[in-house]
C-alpha positions in Angstrom: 8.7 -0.5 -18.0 12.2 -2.2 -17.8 13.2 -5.0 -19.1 13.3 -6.3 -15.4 9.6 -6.4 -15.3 7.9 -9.1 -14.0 3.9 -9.4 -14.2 3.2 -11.2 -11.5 6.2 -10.0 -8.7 6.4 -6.8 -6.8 8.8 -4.3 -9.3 10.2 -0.7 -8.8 7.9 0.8 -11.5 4.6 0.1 -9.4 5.9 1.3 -6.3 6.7 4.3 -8.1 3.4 4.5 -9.7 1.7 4.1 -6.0 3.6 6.8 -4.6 3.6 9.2 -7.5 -0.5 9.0 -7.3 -0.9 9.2 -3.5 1.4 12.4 -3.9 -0.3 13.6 -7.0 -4.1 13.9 -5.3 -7.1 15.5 -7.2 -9.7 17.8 -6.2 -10.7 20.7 -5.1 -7.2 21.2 -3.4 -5.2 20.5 -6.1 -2.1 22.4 -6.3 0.4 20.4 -8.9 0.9 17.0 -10.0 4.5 15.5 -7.6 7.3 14.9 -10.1 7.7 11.4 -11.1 11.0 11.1 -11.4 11.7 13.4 -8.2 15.1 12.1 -5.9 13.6 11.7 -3.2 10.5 10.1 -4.1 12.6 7.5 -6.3 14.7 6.9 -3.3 11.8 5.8 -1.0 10.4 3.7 -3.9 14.0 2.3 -3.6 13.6 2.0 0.3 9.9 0.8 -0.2 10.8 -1.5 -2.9 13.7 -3.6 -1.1 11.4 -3.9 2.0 8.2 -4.9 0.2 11.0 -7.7 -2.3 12.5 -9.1 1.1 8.5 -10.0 2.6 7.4 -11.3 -0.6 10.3 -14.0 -0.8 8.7 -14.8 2.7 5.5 -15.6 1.9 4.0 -18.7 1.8 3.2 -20.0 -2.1 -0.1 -22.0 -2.1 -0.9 -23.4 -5.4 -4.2 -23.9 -4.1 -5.5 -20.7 -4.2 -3.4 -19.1 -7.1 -4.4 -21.0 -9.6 -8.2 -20.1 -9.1 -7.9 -16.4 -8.5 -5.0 -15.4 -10.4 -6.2 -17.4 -13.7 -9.4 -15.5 -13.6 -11.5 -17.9 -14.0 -14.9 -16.3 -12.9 -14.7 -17.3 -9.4 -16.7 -15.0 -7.4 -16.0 -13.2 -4.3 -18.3 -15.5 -2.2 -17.2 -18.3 -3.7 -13.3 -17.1 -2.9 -14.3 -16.6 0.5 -15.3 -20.0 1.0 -12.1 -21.2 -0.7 -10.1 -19.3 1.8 -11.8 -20.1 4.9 -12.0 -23.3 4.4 -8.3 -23.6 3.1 -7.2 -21.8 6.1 -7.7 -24.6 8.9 -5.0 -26.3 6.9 -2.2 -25.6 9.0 0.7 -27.4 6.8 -0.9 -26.4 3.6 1.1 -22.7 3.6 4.6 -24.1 4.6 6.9 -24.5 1.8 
């Protein structure tokens, strides 16, 4: 990882990772493992990357339901439904 790193934003290395294992399949078809730190499959990471960065800047920030899912705090999936659904008829609550 880079210095640039950031644990909770989209970064280059994951995209890389991503691609490198969807190109890099196991199985009974298994021919090679995709290079990666191939050109081309940098470049789209690249491509990929700036794309991905430019929609994430977009979306909406709701405090509401970060701090219960991304602090881990044993919410279930049932219970994060509920959170959502009923967090959703909230029309000003996702506008920054």
């Amino acid at each position: 990882m880079t210095d640039e790193y950031l644990p909770d934003e989209i970064n280059r290395e994951d995209v890389v990772f991503l691609l490198w294992a969807i190109n890099s399949p196991i199985g009974d078809d298994f021919d090679g493992v995709e290079n990666p730190m191939d050109a081309d499959l940098l470049e789209f990471a690249d491509v990929l990357y700036n794309r991905l960065d430019a929609a994430f800047e977009l979306a909406p920030i709701s405090d509401y339901l970060a701090t219960d899912l991304a602090a881990g705090n044993g919410i279930d999936a049932k219970e994060a439904n509920a959170s959502t659904d009923s967090f959703a008829g909230r029309k000003n609550a996702c506008q920054r």
